[in-house]
Structure formats: structure tokens, C-alpha cells
C-alpha positions as CSV (number, residue, x, y, z in Angstrom):
1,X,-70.3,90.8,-26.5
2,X,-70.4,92.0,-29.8
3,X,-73.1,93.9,-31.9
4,X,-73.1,94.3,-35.4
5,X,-75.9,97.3,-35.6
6,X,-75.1,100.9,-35.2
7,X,-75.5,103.3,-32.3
8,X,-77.3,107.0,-33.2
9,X,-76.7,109.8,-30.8
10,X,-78.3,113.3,-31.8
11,X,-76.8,116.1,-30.1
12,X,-77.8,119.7,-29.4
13,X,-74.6,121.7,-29.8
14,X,-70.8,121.7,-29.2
15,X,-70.1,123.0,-25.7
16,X,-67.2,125.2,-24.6
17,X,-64.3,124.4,-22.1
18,X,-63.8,120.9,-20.3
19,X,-66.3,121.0,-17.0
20,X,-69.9,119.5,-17.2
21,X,-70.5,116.9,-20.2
22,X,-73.3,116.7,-22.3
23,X,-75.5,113.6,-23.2
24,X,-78.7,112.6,-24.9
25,X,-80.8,109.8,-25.7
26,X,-79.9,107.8,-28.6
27,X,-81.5,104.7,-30.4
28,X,-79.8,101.3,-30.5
29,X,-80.6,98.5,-33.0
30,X,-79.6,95.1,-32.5
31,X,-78.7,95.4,-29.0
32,X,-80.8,92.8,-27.3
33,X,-81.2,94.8,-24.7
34,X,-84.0,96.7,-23.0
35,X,-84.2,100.4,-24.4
36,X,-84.4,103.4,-22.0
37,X,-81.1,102.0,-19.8
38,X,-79.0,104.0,-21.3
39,X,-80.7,107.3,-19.7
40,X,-79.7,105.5,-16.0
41,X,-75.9,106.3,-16.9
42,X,-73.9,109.4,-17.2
43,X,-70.3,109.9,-17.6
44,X,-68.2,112.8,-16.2
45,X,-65.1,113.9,-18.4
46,X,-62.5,115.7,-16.5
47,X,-59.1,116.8,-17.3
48,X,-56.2,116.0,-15.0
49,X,-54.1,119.6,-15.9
50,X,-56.4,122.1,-16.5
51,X,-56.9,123.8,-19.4
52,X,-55.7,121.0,-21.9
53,X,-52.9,122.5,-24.2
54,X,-52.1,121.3,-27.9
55,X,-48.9,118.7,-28.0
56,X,-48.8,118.0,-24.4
57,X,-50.1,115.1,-23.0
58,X,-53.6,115.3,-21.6
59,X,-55.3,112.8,-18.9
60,X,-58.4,112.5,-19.4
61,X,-61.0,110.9,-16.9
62,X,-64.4,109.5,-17.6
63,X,-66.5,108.6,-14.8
64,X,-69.2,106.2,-15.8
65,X,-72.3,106.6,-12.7
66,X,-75.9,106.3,-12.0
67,X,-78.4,109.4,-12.4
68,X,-77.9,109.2,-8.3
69,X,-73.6,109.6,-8.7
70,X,-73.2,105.7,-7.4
71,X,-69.9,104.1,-9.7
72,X,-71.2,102.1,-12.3
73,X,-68.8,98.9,-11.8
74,X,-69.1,96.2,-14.4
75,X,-68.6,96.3,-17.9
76,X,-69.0,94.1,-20.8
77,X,-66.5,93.6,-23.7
78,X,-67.5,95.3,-26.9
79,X,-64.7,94.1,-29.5
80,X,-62.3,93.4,-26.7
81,X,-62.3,96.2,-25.1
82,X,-64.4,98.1,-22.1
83,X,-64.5,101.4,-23.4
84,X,-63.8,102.8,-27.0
85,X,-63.3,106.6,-27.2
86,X,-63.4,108.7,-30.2
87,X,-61.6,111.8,-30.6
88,X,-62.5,114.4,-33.3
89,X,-61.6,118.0,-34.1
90,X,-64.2,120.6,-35.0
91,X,-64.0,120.6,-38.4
92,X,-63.4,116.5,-38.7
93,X,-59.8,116.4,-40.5
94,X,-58.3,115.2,-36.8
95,X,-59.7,111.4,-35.8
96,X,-58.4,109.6,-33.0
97,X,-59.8,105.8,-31.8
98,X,-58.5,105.3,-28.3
99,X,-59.1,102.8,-25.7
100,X,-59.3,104.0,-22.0
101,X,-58.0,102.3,-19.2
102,X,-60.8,100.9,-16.5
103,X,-59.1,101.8,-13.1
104,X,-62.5,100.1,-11.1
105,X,-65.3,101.9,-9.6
106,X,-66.4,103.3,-13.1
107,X,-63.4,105.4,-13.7
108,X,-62.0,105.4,-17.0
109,X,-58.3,107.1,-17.9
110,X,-56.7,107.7,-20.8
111,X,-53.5,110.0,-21.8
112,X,-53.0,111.7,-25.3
113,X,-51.6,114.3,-27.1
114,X,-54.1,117.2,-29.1
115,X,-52.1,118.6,-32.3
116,X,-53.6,121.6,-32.2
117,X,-55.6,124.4,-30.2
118,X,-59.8,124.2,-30.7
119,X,-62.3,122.2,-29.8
120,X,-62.4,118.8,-29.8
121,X,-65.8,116.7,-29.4
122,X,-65.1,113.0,-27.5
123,X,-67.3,109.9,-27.8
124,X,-67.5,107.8,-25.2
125,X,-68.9,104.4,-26.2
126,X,-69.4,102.1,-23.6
127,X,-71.8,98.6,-22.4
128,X,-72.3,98.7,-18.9
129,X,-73.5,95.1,-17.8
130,X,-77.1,94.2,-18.0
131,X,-77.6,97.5,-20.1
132,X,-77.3,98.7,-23.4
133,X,-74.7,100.0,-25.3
134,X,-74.1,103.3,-24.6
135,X,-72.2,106.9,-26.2
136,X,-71.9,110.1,-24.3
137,X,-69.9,112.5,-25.5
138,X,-68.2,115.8,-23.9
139,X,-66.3,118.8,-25.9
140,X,-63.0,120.0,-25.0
141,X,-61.4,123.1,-25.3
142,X,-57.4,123.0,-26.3
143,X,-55.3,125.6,-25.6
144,X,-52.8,126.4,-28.6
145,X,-52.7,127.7,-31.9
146,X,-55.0,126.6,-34.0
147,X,-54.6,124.6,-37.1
148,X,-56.3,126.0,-40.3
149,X,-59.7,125.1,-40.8
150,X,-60.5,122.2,-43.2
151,X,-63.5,122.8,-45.4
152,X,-65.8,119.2,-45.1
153,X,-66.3,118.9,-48.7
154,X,-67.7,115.7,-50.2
155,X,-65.4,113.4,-52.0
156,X,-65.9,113.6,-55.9
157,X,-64.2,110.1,-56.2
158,X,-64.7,106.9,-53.6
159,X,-61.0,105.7,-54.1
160,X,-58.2,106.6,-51.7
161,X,-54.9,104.8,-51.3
162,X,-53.8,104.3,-48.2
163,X,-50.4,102.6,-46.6
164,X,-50.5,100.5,-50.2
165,X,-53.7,99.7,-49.8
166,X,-56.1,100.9,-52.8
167,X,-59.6,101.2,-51.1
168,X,-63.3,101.9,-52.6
169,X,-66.2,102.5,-51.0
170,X,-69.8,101.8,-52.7
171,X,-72.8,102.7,-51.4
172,X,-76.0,101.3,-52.8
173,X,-79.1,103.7,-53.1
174,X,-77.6,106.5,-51.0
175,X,-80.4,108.3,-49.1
176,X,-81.7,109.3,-45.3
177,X,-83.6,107.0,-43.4
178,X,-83.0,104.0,-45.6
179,X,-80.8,100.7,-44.4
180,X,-78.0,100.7,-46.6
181,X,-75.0,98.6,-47.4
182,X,-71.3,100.3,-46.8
183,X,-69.3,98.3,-49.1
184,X,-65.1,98.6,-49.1
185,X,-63.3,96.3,-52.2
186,X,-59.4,96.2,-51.7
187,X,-56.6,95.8,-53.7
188,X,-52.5,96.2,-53.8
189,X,-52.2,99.6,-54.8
190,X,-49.3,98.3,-56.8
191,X,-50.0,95.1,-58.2
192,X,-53.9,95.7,-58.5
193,X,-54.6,92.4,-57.1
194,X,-57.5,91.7,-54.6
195,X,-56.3,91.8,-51.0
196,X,-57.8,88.8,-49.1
197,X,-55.2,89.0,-45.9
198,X,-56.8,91.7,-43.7
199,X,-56.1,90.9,-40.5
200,X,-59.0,91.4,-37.1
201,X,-58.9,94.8,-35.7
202,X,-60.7,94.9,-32.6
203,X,-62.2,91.3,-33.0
204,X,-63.4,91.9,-36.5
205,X,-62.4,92.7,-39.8
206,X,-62.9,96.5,-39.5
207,X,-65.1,99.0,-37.9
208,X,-66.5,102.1,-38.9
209,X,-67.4,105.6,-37.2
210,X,-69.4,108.1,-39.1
211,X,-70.3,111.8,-38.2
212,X,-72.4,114.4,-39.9
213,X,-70.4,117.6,-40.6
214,X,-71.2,119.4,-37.4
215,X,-70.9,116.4,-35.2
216,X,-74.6,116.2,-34.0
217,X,-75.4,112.7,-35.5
218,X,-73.0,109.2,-34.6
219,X,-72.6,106.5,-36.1
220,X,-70.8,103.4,-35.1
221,X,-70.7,100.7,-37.0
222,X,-69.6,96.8,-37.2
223,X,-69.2,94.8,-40.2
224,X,-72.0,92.0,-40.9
225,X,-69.3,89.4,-41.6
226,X,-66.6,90.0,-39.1
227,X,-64.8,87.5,-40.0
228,X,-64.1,87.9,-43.3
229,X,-60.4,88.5,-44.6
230,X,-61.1,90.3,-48.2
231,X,-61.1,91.5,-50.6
232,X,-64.5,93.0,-49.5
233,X,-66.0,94.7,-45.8
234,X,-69.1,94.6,-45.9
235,X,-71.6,97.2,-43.2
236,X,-75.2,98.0,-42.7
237,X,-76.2,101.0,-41.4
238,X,-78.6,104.5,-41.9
239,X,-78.0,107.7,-42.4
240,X,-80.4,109.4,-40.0
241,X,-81.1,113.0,-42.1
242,X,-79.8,114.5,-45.1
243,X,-76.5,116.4,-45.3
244,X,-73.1,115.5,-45.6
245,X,-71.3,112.9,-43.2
246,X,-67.9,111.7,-43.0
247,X,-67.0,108.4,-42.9
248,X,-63.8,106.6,-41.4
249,X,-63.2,102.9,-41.8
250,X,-60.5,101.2,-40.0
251,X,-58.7,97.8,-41.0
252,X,-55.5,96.1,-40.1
253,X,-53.1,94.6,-42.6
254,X,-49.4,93.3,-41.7
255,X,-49.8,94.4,-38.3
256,X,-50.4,97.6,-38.6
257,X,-54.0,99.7,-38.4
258,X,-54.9,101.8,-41.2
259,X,-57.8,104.5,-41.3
260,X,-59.5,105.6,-44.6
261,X,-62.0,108.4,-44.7
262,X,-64.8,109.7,-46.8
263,X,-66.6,112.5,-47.4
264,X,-70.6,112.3,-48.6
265,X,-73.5,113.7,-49.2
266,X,-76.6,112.4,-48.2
267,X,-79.7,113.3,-50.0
């Protein structure tokens, strides 16, 4: 099953070490489905070796239950895959898309290494059947040294080249609370020439996951022609407050995934 609206999940504040997750509600638009479900579910993050350490592999687990700890057991596709986790550092410059293993009996697993020591927030976006689709999200303490803070600053230019592929971003009429249109144009960062080969990433021809800069606001969203190839990728979403938000888009060309992030501010 596929959406192409966006998810919004407010959260409270970053929690310390890797026991007891935290959720809230969140809005859904588009979903088709009846609202209020998603308070039914609850997922339990867990780490397999205790504490997590930076540049060792780390297992996590994600439970997926009802409010009375019975297994949630089926789950729908959401562009081809059960369970998409998102994986961010504190200050945003580490972002990781992974794609958890369902064991049965609403168990999730998924191995990976952290680069660093620090907290690490996780997204678990999920649509149990029958439901609607659903993020809850834990924070993870990493053992390690710590990398050197990145300031989140807003990009003075919407232009970054990445893997030879020359990418802008336009966004018409920037400002909080308003549907707006997320437009990337590509071209051959060598030639200049429109790209119109992108290939489907997850079912579509990109995806897109934004944050505000302290991670309480998340946004996930699909592109409202999935299909298309280029040279444009075209997405609606909403900012839901002012401040600065960073944006990653992720598109596949010759095989292989790229990631391009913004930075902006949102008046």
C-alpha cells in the first residue's frame, strides 16, 4: 500500500540511554484510514549488547504490540517494505534509512554500525494492517568518542552535487502551515544535461524525510508522481512551525542510491 501524504510526529524531548521508548500522537493525511489507531500500538526498542558502542555492530530490536503487550502480527507493505527505520544523530549531519527484518510475532531486527559516540534519535515507521501508518521513535545512547558537533545552519544556495548528479531544490512560497510543493530539477553535473533516467527507489522515484533542527517534528514524504523518471521530483508536504528543518531526499540512478540534504529556514 502506498501513500503519497506525509506523516507529522511532535515529540517532547530526546531521551537518554536505550531502555523505555518514547511515542506520541501524530496526524496522518491521506491515509485512508481511521485516525486514533495509531495510539493502540507501541513499539519497544531494545539493544542486543548493552550499551551500544560507536563502530561495532549494534542489534537492534523493535517490538511492535498492543497498549495490552499482545504482538502486533500483520503488516502491510509501505514502498516494499514492512518497516522503514530512520537513523539520525543529534545534531543531524549522520542519516541512515534502514530496513528491519520482520522475524513474526511483531518483532522487528536490524544490525548496524554507529560512527560515533552520542545520541542517536530512531524512527520507526510502520502500517500495521487494518490501521494507520504509524512512527514511533526511541533515542539511543552510543558509547564512544564523540564526533565534533555540526552547527545546523541553513543552506545559502539550493544546489548540491552529488555522485555526478547536480541537484536543486525549489520551494514555492516557503512558510509554516501552508501545503507546499518540494521541487528537485536534475542534471549531469558534467554535461549540464537534464537527467530523465532515475531509477525507482523503494517503489517510487524518490522519498523524502525531513526534521526540524532538534528532532521534535517528522516528516515523511512520497512523491505525487512516483513514477516519473526526471528530470523533475516532484513532493507535497507542510512545514508544521517555524524554524529551521533539514531535508534529505533520496533517489536512485545506475543502481546505486544517492542521498542529498538541505538545510532551511522556515518562516
Amino acid at each position: 500500500m502506498r501513500f503519497s501524504g506525509l506523516i507529522v510526529l511532535s515529540l517532547a524531548l530526546f531521551l537518554s540511554g536505550c531502555g523505555k521508548s518514547q511515542t506520541t500522537d501524530h496526524s496522518v493525511h491521506g491515509g485512508g484510514h481511521e485516525a486514533g489507531s495509531a495510539e493502540q500500538v507501541q513499539a519497544i526498542f531494545q539493544v542486543a549488547a548493552s550499551p551500544a558502542k560507536s563502530k561495532e555492530e549494534t542489534t537492534v530490536t523493535i517490538q511492535i504490540q498492543d497498549m495490552n503487550g499482545k504482538p502486533v502480527n500483520d503488516f502491510d507493505l509501505n514502498h516494499e517494505k514492512k518497516m522503514h527505520l530512520i537513523a539520525v544523530g543529534k545534531d543531524l549531519s549522520y542519516y541512515s534509512h534502514l530496513h528491519p527484518e520482520y522475524k513474526g510475532n511483531g518483532l522487528f531486527t536490524i544490525s548496524t554500525k554507529f560512527p560515533a559516540g552520542g545520541d542517536y534519535r530512531l524512527f520507526a515507521d510502520f502500517l500495521p494492517s487494518g490501521k494507520e501508518k504509524t512512527v514511533k521513535s526511541h533515542t539511543l545512547t552510543v558509547q564512544g568518542e564523540k564526533a565534533s558537533a555540526v552547527a545546523i545552519e541553513p543552506d545559502r544556495t539550493l544546489t548540491k552535487t552529488i555522485d555526478g548528479n547536480e541537484v536543486t531544490l525549489n520551494i514555492d512560497h516557503l512558510m509554516a502551515g501552508m501545503e507546499l510543493n518540494l521541487t528537485y530539477t536534475f542534471k549531469d553535473a558534467v554535461t549540464k544535461s537534464p537527467i530523465q533516467d532515475l531509477q525507482p527507489y523503494l517503489g517510487a522515484v524518490g522519498h523524502v524525510v525531513i526534521l526540524d533542527a532538534n528532532a521534535d517534528q517528522y516528516l515523511h514524504v512520497h512523491p505525487t508522481d512516483e513514477k516519473s523518471k526526471g528530470p523533475e521530483a516532484k513532493f507535497m508536504t507542510t512545514f508544521p512551525k517555524s524554524g529551521v528543518y533539514k531535508i534529505w531526499g533520496e533517489f536512485q540512478r545506475g543502481g546505486k542510491v544517492f542521498t542529498v540534504p538541505f538545510v532551511v529556514n522556515v518562516p
